[in-house]
N, C-alpha and C positions, 0 to 999 in steps of 0.2 A: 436556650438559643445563644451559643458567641456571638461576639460581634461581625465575624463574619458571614455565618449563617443569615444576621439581622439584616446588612449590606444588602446581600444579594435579594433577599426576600424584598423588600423595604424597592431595590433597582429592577425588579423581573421585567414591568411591566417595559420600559424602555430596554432593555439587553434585549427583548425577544424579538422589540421592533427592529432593534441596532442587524442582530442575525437574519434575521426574515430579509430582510432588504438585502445581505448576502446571496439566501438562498435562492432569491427571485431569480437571481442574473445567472442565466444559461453559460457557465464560462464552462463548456465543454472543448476542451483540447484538441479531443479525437477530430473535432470536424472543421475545417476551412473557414467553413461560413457561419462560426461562432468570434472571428477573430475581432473586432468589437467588441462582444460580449467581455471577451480575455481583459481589454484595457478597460471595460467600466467595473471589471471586480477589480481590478488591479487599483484603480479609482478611488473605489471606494473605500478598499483598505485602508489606505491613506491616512482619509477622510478619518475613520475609525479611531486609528492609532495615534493621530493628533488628539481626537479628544479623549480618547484612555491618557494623554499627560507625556507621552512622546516629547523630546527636544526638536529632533526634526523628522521626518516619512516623505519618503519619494516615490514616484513611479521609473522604475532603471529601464533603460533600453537593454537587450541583449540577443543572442541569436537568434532566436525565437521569440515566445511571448514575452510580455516587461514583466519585471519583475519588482517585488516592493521591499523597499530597504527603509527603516528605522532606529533610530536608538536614543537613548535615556542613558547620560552621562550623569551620575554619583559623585563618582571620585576617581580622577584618572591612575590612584594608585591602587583602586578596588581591584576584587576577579568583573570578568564580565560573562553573561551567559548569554547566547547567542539561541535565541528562539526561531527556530524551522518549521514551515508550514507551506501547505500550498493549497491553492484556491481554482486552480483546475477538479472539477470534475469530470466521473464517468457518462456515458452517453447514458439516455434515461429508458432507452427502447428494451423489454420489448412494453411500449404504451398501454395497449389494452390491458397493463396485469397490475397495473399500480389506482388504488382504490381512492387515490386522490389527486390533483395535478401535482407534476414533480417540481414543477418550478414554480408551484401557489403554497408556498409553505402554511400549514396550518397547527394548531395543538389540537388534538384529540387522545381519549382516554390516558391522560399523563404524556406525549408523547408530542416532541417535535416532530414531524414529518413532513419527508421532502427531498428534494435528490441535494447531497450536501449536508444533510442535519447532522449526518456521523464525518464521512470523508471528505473533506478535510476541515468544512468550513465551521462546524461545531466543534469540532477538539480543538481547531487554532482560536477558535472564539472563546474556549478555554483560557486559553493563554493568555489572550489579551485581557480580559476582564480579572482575572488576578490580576495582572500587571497595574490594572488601571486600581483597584482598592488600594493595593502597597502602595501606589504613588500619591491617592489623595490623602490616604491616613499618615504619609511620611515615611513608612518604614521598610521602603527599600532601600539597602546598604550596599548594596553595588551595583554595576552596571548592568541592562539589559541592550539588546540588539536581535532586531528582527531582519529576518529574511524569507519571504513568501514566494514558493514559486507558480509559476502557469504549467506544468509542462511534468507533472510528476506520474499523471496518468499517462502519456506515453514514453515512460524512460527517462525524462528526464535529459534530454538530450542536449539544451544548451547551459546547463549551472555547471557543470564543469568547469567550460572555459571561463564561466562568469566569476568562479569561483579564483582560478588561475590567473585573474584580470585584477581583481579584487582581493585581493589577500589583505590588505591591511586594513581594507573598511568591513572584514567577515574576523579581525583578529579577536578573541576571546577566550576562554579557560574549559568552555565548556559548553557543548551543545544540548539544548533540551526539545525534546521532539513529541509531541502525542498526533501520533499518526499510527499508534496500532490498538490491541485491544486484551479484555481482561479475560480470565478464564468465565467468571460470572458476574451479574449483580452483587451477590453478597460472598461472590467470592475476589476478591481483589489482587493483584498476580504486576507482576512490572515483568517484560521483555528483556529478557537478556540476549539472546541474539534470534538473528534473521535469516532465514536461506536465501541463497544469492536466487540468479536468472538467468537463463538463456530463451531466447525466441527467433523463430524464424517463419517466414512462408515458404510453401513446397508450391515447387508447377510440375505437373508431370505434362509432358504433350503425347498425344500417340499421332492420327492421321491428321494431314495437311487441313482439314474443313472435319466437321462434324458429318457422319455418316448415316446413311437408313443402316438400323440394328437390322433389318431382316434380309436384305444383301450384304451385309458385314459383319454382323454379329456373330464369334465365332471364328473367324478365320482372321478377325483383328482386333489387338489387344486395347481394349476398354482401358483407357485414362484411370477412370475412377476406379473399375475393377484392383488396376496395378496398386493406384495410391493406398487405398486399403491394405493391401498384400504386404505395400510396402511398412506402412505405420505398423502394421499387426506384429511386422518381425521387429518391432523396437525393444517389445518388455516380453521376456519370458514367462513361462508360466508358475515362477516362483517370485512375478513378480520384479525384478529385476532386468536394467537396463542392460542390453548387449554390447553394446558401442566398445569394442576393442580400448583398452585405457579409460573407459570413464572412471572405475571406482580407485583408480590408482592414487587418488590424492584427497580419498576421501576419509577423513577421522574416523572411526571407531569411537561409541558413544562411552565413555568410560564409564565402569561398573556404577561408578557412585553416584553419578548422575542418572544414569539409566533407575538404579534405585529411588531416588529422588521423584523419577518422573512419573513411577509407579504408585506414588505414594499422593500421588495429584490426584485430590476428586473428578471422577468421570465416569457416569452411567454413559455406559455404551449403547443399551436400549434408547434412552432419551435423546442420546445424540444422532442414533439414526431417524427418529420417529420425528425430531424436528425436521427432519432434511427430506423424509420421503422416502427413504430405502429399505429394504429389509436385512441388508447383506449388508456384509465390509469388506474391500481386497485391498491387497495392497503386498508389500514386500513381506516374503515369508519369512520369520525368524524375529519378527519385530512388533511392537505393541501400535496401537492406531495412536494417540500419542504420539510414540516416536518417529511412525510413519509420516508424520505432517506437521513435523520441526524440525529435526534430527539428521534425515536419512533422506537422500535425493529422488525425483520424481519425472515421470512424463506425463504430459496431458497432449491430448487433441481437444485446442482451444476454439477449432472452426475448420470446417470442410464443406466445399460446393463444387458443383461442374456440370454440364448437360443444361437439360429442360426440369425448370424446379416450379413452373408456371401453372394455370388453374386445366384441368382436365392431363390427357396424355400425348405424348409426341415420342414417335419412337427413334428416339434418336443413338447416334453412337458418337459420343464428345469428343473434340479434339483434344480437351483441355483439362483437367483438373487439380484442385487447387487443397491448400488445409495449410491453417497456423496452426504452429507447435510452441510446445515450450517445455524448459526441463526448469523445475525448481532444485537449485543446489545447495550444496551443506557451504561450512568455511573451508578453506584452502581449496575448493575447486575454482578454478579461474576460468570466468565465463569467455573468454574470449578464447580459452585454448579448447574448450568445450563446444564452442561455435563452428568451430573450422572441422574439426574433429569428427563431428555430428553432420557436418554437410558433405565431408570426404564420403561416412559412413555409408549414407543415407544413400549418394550414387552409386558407392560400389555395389548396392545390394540389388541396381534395377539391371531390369532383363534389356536384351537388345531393341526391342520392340517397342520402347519408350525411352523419351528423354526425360530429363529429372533435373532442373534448376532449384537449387537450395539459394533463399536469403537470409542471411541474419539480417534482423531488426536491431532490439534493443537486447542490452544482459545487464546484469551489475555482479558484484560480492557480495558473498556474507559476511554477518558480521556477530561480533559476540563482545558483551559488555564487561568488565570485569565487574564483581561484585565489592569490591575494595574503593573502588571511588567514591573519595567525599561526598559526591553529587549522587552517585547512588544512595549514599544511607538515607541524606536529604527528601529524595524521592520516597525512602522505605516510610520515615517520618511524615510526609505528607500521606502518604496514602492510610497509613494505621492509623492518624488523628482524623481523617475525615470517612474514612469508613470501619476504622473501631476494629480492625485487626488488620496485625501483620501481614505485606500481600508476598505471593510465593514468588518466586525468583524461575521464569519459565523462557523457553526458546520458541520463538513462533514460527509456523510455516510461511508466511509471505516473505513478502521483498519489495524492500527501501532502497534499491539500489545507489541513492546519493549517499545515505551513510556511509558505505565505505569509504565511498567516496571524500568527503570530508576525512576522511584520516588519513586517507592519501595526500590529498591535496593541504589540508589547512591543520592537518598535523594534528588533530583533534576527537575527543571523544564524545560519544554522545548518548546520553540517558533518553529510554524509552516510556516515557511518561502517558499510557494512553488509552484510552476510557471507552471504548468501542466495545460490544456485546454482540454475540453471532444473531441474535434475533434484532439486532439494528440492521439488518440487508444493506449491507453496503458493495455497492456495486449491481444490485439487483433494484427491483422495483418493488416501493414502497419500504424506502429508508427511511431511518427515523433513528429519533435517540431519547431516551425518558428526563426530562424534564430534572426529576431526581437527580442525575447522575451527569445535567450542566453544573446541578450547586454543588454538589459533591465533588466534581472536576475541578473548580474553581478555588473550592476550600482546599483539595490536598497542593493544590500547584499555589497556592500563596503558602501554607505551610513550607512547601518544597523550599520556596525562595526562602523566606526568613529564620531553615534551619540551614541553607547553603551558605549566609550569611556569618552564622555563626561558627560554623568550624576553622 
């Protein structure tokens, strides 16, 4: 056992109370009436980051939720690395399918669990407990700065400007982020880049009031009928988005990467059998892999309208409703994808419906270069604490603020990040293995103290 490994074993009993008292606090974004909750994790982080050996931690005001800013001055002629995190979670519904309370964090069979143990509030718990060992043992050699947002589960919608407010109290050399996740436990893998986002809601309207289906049915065009019609003509049957110019600024996966990504462990069996399915679709011409990093996407993320109530009502809906979203590659620019996709979307309805498109939220993708100091740093921390080199991979979600940060604060950012597809994140009954907090902890103090040294 190192001495870090001793650290953490030696601190468990207190770090689980330090997290657990995170996990408790409902700071769910999505909902209104969590907005409290928002400032007591904000709170508490603070609280936190003062005694992990912080200089100073604040609560910031900004458009939206506060926001928590920190930093640990070294040496003002050091690098500084600028740690990202946010402590909004996902809503925990649906209730009845989660096997413990989501907001009563408990350990069972090796496992934190609880809504938070994975996103965001255990990987950023990561971070700070490294931070906090380098600071009591002495040997952090440059600067740290945190930045925690509320607001990442919807978009992300006010750190932009906070960031454009703030440019000189976010300045540093280098962002480090675990907010995503690995290929496996005992396989270990760093994110090289992200597919961007677009979202929107659809309204279709048909008749002025909801109608009886058996005086109207037939002779007027059903809402929902259309919205379906409408969604169905999005993807072709090879797979593939219609949208006039969507694929136009989309990269081609270069051969050697494409090789590369073939060369990535992945039972296809295993991967369905976790999930429930028997089948895989997706874009013809392309590996599942590629299909869900690489290569852009639609989903219908929610659809309702009518009588969805207990027994039946024969109704014919004025109204019907469905969020969309396309996951993007890099160089597609969600915002000309947005307008693009809601032009599309109406030119395709019949006269017999109206068709309001909104965009929501989108961000960029993003792709790391493997040449950053900071990345070998990271390769360094992860092989010393999990005993082999981890693989250099692109993942399908979306960080929308990264880009962002390169936009705005000119800056790159390592994806440092310990998440497992069997941690359900975003679903019911989240968790994260206990293993793979120490483990987390070991390779991000390695990280810092080989970023030090280059």
């Amino acid at each position: 056992m190192n001495e870090i490994q001793h650290y953490i074993q030696e601190n468990e009993p207190r770090m689980l109370e330090e997290l657990f008292s995170l996990l408790r606090i409902p700071s769910i974004s999505a909902k209104p009436e969590h907005h409290d909750d928002m400032l007591a994790c904000a709170e508490r982080w603070v609280q936190l980051l003062r005694e992990a050996g912080v200089d100073e931690a604040y609560v910031m005001p900004s458009d939206g939720n506060p926001m928590v800013w920190a930093q640990k001055t070294i040496d003002p002629n050091a690098p500084t690395v600028l740690i990202y995190a946010h402590y909004d979670v996902m809503p925990a519904e649906p209730l009845e399918l989660w096997k413990t309370s989501p907001f009563e964090p408990v350990v069972s069979d090796g496992h934190i669990r609880g809504r938070g143990a994975d996103d965001d509030k255990g990987q950023s718990f990561i971070q700070v407990k490294a931070f906090e060992y380098l600071v009591k043992k002495g040997l952090l050699k440059h600067n740290v700065k945190f930045i925690f947002e509320g607001e990442e589960e919807i978009g992300s919608p006010s750190l932009e400007a906070f960031c454009e407010k703030h440019k000189e109290l976010l300045k540093a050399d280098i962002i480090l982020v675990s907010d995503t996740s690995m290929l496996g436990a005992d396989l270990p893998s760093l994110t090289t880049g992200l597919r961007g986002l677009a979202y929107w809601e659809i309204e279709v309207t048909g008749p002025n009031r909801d109608l009886h289906s058996g005086h109207f049915g037939g002779a007027v065009a059903n809402p929902i009928n259309e919205l379906c019609r409408l969604i169905s003509r999005v993807v072709d049957a090879d797979g593939r988005i219609t949208m006039p110019g969507f694929y136009d600024d989309v990269e081609e996966v270069p051969q050697a990467e494409r090789e590369m990504i073939a060369h990535i462990p992945f039972n296809e069996e295993r991967y369905m059998k976790a999930i429930g399915v028997k089948a895989l679709s997706g874009e013809k011409g392309y590996s599942t892999l590629e299909r869900n990093s690489c290569r852009p996407s639609f989903d219908v993320c929610g659809i309702w309208g009518g009588y969805t109530g207990e027994g039946s009502k024969t109704v014919l809906p004025s109204k019907a409703y469905a969020k969309v979203s396309c996951r993007l590659v890099p160089h597609q620019d969600h915002e000309k994808i947005s307008k693009q996709f809601a032009d599309y979307l109406v030119s395709l309805a019949p006269e017999s419906i109206q068709v309001k498109v909104t965009p929501m939220h989108g961000g960029q993708g993003y792709v790391c270069p493997i040449t950053l100091p900071a990345y070998r740093a990271a390769e360094i921390g992860f092989e010393k604490a999990f005993g082999r080199k981890p693989l250099a991979v692109r993942r399908g979600g979306s960080i929308p603020i990264i880009a962002t940060f390169e936009q705005v604060l000119g800056l790159k950012t390592v994806l440092m990040g310990f998440g497992l597809e069997s941690n359900a994140i975003h679903s019911p009954n989240e968790n994260m293995p206990i293993d793979m907090l120490h483990k987390g902890i070991e390779a991000v103090v390695e990280f810092h103290l080989n970023y030090s040294s280059n």
